[in-house]
C-alpha positions as CSV (number, residue, x, y, z in Angstrom):
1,X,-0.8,-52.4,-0.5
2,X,-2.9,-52.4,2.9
3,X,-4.1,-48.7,1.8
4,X,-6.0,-50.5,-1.2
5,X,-7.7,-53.3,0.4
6,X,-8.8,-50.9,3.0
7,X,-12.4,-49.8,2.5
8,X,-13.1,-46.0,3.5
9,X,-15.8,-46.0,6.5
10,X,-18.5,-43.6,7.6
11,X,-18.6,-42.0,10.6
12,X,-22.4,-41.1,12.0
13,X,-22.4,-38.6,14.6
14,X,-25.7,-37.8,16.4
15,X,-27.2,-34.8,15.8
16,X,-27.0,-32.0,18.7
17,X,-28.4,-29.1,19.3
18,X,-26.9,-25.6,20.5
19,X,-27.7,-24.4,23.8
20,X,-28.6,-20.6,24.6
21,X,-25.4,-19.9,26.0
22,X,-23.3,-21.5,22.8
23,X,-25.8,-19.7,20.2
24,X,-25.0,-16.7,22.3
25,X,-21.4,-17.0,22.3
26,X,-21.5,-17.4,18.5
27,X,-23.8,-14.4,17.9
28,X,-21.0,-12.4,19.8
29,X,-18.2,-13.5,17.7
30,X,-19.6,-13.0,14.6
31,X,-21.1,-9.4,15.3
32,X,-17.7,-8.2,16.8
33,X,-16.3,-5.7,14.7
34,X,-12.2,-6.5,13.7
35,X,-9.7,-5.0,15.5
36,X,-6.4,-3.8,13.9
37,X,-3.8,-5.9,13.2
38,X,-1.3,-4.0,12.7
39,X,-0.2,-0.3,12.6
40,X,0.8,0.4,9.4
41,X,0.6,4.4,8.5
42,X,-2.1,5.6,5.7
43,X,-1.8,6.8,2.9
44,X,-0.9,10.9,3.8
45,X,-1.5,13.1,0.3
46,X,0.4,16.1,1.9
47,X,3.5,13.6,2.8
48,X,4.2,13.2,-0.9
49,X,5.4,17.2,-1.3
50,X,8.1,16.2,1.8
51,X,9.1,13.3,0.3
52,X,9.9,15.0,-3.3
53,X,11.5,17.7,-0.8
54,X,13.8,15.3,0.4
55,X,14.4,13.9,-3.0
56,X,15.8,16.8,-4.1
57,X,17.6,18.2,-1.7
58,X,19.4,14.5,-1.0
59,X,22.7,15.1,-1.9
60,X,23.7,13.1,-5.4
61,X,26.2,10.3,-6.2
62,X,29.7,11.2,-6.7
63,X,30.7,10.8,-10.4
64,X,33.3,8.3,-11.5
65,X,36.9,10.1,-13.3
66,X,37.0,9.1,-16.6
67,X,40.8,8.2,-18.0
């Protein structure tokens, strides 16, 4: 009920102005390349022949008797 009488208010800030330093600081963080996050391996065409390889020779699931 109080949320509803309530009328929403404006807040006025002054304007202000960046110093050299601050536009400076700014500049730098925006023209600073990304570094990596995280290691995660790329994408290796020759690995694929390994991997089939290794599917291959894996050795295979036993068979169940039948009755």
């Amino acid at each position: 009920m109080l949320a509803q009488t309530m009328l929403p208010r404006r807040v006025a800030l002054a304007p202000r102005h960046a110093t050299t330093p601050e536009l400076a600081a700014v500049a730098a963080l925006i023209s600073e390349e990304e570094s990596a996050v995280s290691d995660a391996p790329l994408f290796r065409p020759e690995a694929v022949g390994a991997l089939l390889l290794g599917l291959l020779l894996s050795p295979k699931e036993p068979k169940e008797e039948r009755h």
